[in-house]
C-alpha positions as CSV (number, residue, x, y, z in Angstrom):
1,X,207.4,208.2,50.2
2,X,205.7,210.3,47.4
3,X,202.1,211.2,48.7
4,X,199.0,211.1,46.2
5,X,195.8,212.8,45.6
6,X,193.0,211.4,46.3
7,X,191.0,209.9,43.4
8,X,187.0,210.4,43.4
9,X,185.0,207.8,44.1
10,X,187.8,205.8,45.5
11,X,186.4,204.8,49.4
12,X,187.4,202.5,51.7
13,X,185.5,201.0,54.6
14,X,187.7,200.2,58.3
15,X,186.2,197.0,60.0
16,X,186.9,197.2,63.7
17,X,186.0,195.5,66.4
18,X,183.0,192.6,66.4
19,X,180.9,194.6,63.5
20,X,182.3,192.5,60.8
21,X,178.6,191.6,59.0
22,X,178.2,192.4,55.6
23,X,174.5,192.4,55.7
24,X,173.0,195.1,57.0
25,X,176.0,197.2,57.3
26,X,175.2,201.0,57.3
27,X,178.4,202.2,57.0
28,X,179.4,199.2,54.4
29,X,176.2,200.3,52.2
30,X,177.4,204.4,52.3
31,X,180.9,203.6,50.8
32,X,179.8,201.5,48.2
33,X,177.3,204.1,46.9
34,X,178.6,205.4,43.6
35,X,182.2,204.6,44.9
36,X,184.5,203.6,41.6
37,X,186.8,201.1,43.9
38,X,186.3,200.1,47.2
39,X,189.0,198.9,50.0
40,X,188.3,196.8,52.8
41,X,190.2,197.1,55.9
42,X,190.4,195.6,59.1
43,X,193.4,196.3,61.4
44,X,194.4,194.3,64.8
45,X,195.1,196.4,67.1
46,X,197.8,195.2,69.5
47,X,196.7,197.6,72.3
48,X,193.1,195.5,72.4
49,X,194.6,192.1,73.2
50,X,196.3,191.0,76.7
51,X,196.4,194.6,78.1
52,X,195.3,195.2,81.3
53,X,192.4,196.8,82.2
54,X,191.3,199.5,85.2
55,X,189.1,196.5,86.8
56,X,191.5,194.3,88.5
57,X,193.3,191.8,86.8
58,X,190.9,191.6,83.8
59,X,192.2,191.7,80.5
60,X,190.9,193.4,77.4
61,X,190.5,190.0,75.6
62,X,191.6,186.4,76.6
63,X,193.3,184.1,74.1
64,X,189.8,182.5,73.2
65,X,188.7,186.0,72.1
66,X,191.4,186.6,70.2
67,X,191.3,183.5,68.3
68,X,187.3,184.1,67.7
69,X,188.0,187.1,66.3
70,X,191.3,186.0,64.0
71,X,188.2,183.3,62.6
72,X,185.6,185.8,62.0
73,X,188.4,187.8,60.3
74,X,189.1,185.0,58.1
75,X,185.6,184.4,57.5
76,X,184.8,188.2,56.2
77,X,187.9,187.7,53.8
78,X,186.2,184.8,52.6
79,X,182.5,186.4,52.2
80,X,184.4,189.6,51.0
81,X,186.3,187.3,48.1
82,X,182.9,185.9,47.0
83,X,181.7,188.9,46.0
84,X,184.9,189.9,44.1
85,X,187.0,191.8,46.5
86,X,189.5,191.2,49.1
87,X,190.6,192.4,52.8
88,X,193.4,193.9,53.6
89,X,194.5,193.0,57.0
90,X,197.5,194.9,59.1
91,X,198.8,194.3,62.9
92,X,199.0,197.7,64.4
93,X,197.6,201.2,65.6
94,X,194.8,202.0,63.4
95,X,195.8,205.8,63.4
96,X,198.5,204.7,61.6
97,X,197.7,201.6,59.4
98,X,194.0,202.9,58.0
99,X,196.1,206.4,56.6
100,X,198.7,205.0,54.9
101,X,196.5,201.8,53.6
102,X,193.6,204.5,52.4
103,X,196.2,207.6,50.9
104,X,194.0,207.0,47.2
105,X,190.9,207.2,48.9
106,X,188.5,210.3,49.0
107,X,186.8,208.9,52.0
108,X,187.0,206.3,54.4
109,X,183.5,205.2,56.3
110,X,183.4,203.8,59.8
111,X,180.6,203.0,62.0
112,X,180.4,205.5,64.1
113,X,181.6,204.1,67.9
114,X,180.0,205.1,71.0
115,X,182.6,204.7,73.7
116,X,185.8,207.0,74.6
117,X,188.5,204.5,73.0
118,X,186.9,204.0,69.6
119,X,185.9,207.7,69.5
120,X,189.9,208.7,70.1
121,X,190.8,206.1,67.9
122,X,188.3,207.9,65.1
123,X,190.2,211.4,65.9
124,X,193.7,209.8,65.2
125,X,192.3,208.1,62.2
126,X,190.9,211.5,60.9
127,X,193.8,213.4,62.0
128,X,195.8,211.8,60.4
129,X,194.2,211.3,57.1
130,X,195.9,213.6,54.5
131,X,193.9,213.6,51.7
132,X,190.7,212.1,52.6
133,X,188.2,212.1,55.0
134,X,186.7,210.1,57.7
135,X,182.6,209.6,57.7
136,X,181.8,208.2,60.6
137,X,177.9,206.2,60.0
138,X,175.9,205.8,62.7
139,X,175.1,201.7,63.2
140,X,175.4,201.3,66.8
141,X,171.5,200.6,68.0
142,X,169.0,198.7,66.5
143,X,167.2,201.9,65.2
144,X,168.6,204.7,64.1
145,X,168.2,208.0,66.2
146,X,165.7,209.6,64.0
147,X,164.1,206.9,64.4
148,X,163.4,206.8,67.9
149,X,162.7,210.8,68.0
150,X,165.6,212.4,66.9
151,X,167.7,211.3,70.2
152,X,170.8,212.5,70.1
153,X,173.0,209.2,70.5
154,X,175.1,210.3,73.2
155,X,172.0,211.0,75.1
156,X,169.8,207.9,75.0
157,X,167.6,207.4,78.4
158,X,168.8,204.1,79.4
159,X,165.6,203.5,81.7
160,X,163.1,202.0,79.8
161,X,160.3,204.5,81.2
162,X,162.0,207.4,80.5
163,X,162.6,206.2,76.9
164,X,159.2,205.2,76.0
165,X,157.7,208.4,77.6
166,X,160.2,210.3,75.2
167,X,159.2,208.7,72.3
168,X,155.0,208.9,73.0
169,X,155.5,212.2,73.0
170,X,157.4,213.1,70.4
171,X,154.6,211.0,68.5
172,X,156.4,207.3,67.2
């Protein structure tokens, strides 16, 4: 397979997981800012359905999950369709669908994920991108971090008194 340049301006967006909105979508606003085409993707990814997890016999998602999710997949197709695009949809490791779906593109934008799994899954991604790159846009809180003081995401106070004493004094 002959391997192409990437044009400029052409961008892509990967859909993963339950952030499928199209409203309010950081990451969905940043790729569609002076982009000249713009690619939709959402990939299944086999490893997230029916595999066991460390906690017993609990599974990563049950069959009603996975159904929820194959509907709200169909429904961001649809919403994606009304505004003149499309979705494309693939069954399979991201790290190797989103590269070979987004070889035109200049960039691809994620929302940034907070956990260990997504934040491998962003390295293979990136790694594996040959001519563009992976922009990972923070969406994961309510705020954003420099909104809240300039947190550093990965740092957070989870106790409620530590975090409002944080921001008081950083003046917010």
């Amino acid at each position: 397979m002959a391997r192409t340049a990437a044009i400029a301006g052409h961008r892509a967006l990967w859909f993963r997981g339950s952030d499928l909105r199209l409203d309010d979508h950081p990451a969905l606003q940043a790729a569609c800012r002076d982009a000249r085409s713009f690619l939709p993707v959402y990939v299944f990814d086999p490893a997230c359905f029916n595999t066991p997890t460390r906690y017993g016999d609990a599974r990563k998602s049950s069959a009603r999950r996975a159904r929820f999710l194959l509907e709200c997949v169909a429904a961001l197709r649809r919403r994606l369709e009304n505004h003149g695009s499309g979705l494309a949809v693939a069954l399979g490791s991201p790290s190797e669908i989103v590269p070979i779906f987004c070889t035109s593109c200049e960039a691809v934008f994620v929302t940034e994920g907070f956990c260990s799994e997504e934040k491998r899954e962003e390295a293979g991604v990136a790694w594996r991108l040959v001519h563009g790159k992976l922009k990972r846009v923070w969406g994961g809180t309510l705020y954003l971090p420099n909104d809240l003081g300039g947190f550093d995401p990965d740092n957070i106070p989870l106790g409620h008194n530590q975090f409002r004493n944080n921001c008081r004094s950083k003046g917010r």
